[in-house]
N, C-alpha and C positions, 0 to 999 in steps of 0.2 A: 642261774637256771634252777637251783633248790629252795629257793627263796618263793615266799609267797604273796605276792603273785610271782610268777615268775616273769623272768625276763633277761633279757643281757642285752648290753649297750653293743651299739652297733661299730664303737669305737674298739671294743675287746675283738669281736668278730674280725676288724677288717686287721686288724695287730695280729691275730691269731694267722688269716689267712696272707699274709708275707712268710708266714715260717709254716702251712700244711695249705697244700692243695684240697679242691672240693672232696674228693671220697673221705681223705684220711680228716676234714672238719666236721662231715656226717660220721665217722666211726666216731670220734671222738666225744659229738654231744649224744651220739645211742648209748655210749659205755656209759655218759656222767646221769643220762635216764635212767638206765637200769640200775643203780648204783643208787641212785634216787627213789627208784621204785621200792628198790628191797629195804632200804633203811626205814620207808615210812610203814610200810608193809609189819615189818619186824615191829616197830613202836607203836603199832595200831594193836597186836597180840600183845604188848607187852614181854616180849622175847629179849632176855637182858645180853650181856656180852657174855662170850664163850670162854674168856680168860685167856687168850693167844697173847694180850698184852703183857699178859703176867706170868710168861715163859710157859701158857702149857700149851703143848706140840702134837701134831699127832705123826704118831711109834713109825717108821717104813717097816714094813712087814719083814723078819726076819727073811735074810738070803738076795735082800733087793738092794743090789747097790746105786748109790746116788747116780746121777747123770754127771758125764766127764763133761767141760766147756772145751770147744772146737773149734 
């Protein structure tokens, strides 16, 4: 789908759709768009990486404690 031209085999599709019903294979190709959208977005301005890969984090505001899992 990021490929240009785009496209995707009807073979991944129908594989995909034994493990996600129709909403959740429309969520899924809107995220891999947007996702698509920003990266080329970002490379058209010349916007490099942010360094997340390279341990830097950003702070939680002093007094905010993380979220507990439930």
């Amino acid at each position: 789908m990021s490929r240009t031209p785009a496209g995707v085999p009807d073979g991944l599709v129908a594989a995909m759709g034994r493990h996600l019903d129709d909403p959740q294979l429309v969520e899924l190709t809107h995220i891999i768009a947007i996702e698509n959208h920003r990266s080329r977005f970002t490379i058209a301005f010349g916007i490099g990486a942010t360094g997340f890969s390279e341990g830097m984090v950003c702070a939680r505001p002093a007094g905010i404690d993380p979220p507990t899992g439930g």
